[in-house]
Structure formats: structure tokens, C-alpha cells
DSSP file (Angstrom, degrees, kcal/mol; ACC not computed):
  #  RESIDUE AA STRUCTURE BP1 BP2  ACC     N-H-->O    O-->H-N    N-H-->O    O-->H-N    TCO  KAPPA ALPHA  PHI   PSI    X-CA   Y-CA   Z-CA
    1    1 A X    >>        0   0    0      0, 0.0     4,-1.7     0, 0.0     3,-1.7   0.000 360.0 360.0 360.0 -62.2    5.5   73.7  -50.4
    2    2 A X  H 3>  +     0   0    0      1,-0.3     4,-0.5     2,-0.2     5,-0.1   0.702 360.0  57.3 -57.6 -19.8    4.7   73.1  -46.7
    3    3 A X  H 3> S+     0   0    0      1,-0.2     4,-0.9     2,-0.2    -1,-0.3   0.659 104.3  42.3-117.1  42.2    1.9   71.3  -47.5
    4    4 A X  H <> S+     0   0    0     -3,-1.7     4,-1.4     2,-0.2    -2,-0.2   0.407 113.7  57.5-104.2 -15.5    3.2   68.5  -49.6
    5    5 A X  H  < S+     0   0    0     -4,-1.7     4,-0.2     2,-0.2    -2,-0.2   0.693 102.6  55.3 -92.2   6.6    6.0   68.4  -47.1
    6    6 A X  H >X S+     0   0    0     -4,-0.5     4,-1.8    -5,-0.2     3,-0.6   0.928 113.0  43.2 -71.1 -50.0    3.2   67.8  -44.4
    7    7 A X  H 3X S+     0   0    0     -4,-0.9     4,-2.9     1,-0.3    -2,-0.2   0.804 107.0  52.0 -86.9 -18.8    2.0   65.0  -46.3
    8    8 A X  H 3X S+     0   0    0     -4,-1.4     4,-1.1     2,-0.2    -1,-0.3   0.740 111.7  54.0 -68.4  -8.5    5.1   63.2  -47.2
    9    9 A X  H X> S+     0   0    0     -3,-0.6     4,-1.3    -4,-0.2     3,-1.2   0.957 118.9  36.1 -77.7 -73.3    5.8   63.5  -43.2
   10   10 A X  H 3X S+     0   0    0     -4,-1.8     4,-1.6     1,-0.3     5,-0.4   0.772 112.4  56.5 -59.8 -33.4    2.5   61.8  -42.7
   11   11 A X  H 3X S+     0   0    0     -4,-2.9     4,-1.9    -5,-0.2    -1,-0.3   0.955 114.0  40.3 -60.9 -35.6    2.5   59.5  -45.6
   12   12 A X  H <X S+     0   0    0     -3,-1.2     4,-0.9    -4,-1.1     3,-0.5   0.951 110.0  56.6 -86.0 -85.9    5.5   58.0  -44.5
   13   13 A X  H  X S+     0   0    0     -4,-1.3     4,-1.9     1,-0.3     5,-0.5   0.526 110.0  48.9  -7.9 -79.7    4.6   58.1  -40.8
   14   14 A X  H  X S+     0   0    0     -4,-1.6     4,-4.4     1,-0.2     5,-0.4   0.899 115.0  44.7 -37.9 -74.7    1.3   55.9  -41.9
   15   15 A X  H  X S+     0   0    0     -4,-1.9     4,-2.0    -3,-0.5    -1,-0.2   0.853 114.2  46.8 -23.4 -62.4    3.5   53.5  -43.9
   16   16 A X  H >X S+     0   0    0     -4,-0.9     4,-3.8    -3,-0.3     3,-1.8   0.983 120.0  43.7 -33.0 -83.8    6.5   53.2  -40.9
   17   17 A X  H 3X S+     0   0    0     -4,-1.9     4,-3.3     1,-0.3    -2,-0.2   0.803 114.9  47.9 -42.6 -42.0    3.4   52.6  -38.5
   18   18 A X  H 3X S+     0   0    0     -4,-4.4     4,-1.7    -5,-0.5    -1,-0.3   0.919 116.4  42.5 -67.6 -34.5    1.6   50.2  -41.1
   19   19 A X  H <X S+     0   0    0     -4,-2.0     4,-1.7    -3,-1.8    -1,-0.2   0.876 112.5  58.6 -81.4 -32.2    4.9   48.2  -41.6
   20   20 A X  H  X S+     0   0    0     -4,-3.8     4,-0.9     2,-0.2    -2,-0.2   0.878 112.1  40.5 -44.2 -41.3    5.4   48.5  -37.4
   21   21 A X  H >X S+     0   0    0     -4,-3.3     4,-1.4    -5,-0.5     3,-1.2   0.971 109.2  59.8 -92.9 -41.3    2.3   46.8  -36.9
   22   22 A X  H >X S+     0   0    0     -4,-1.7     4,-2.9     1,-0.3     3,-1.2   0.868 106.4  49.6  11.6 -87.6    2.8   44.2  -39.7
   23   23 A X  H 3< S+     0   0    0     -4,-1.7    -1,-0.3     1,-0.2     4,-0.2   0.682 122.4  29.2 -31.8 -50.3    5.7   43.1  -38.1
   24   24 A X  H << S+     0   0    0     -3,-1.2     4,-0.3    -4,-0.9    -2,-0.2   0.455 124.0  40.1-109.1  12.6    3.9   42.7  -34.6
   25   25 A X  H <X S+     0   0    0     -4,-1.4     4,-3.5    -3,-1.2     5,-0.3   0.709 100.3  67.1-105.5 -45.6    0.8   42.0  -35.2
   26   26 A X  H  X S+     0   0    0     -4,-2.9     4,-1.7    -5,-0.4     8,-0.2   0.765 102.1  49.4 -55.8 -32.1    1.1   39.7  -38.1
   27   27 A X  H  4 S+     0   0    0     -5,-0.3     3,-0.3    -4,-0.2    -1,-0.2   0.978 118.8  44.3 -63.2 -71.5    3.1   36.4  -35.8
   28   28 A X  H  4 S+     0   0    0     -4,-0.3    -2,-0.2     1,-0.2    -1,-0.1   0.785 126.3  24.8 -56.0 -40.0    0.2   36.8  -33.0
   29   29 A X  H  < S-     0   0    0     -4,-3.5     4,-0.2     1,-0.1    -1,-0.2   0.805  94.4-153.7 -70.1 -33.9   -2.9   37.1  -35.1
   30   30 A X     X  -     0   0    0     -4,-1.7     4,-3.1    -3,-0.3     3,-0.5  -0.160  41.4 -44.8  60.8-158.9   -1.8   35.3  -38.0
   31   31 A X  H  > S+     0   0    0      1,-0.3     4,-1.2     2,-0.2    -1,-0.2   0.863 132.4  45.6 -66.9 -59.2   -3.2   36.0  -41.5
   32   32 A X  H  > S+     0   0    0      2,-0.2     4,-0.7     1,-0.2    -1,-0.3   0.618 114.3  49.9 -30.0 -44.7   -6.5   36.1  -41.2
   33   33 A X  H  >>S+     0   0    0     -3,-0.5     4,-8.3    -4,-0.2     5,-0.5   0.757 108.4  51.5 -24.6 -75.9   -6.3   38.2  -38.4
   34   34 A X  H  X5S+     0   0    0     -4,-3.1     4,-1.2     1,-0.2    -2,-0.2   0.835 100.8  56.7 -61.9 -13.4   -4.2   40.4  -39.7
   35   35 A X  H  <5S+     0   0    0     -4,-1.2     4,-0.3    -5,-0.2    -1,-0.2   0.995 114.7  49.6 -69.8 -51.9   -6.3   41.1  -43.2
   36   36 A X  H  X5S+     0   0    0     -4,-0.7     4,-1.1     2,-0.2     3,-0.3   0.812 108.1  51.9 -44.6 -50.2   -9.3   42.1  -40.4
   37   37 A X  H  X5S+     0   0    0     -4,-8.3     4,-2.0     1,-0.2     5,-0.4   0.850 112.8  41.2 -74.2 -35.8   -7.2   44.2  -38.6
   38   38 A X  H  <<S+     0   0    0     -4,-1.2     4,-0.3    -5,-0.5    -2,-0.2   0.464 109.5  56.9 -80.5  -2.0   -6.0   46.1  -41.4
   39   39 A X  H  > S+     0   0    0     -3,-0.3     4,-2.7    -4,-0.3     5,-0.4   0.717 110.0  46.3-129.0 -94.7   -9.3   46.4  -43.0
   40   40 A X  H  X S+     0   0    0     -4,-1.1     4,-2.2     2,-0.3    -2,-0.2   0.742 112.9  54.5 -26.9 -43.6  -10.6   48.0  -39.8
   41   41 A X  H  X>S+     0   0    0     -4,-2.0     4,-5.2     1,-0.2     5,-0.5   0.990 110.7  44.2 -61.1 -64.6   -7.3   50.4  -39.8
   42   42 A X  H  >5S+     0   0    0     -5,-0.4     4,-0.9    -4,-0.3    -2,-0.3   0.897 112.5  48.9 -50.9 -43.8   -7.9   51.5  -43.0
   43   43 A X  H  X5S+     0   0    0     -4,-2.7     4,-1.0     2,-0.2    -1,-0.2   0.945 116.9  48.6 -61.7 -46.9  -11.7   52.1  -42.3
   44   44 A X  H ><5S+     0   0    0     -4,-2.2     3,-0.8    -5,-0.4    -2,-0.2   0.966 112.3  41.9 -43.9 -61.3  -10.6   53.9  -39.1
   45   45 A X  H 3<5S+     0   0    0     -4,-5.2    -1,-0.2     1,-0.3    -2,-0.2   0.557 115.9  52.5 -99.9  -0.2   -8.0   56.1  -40.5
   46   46 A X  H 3<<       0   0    0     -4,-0.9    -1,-0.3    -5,-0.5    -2,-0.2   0.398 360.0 360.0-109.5   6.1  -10.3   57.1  -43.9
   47   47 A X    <<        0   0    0     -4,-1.0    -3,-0.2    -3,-0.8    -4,-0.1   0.305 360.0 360.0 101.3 360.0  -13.1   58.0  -42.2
């Protein structure tokens, strides 16, 4: 039980955060950018 509620804490957390940076990343970088940055996040945060 605690730890599927660990990882619904963190999945959502990752999501929030991915949709945070979406939001502020996505104007300054633009599209391109952003696909690169996110490609790199994901590489990062999966090891």
C-alpha cells in the first residue's frame, strides 16, 4: 500500500514538474528546443 502511494506521489510530481517546465521552457526555446530538452530529461531521470 505505501508503496504504490509513493509512486503515485512521485508520478504525479514528475508530470506537475514536466507540465511546469512545458509551460516555461517551451516560449523561450521554442519547439525544437524543447523536444531536446525533454529528450535529455527523460534520459536523465531514467538512468
Amino acid at each position: 500500500m505505501r508503496r504504490t502511494l509513493v509512486k503515485w506521489i512521485f508520478a504525479t510530481d514528475l508530470l506537475g514538474s514536466g507540465i511546469v517546465w512545458s509551460i516555461l521552457i517551451l516560449p523561450l526555446v521554442g519547439r525544437k528546443g524543447h523536444y531536446a530538452l525533454a529528450r535529455l530529461w527523460w534520459a536523465a531521470s531514467c538512468g
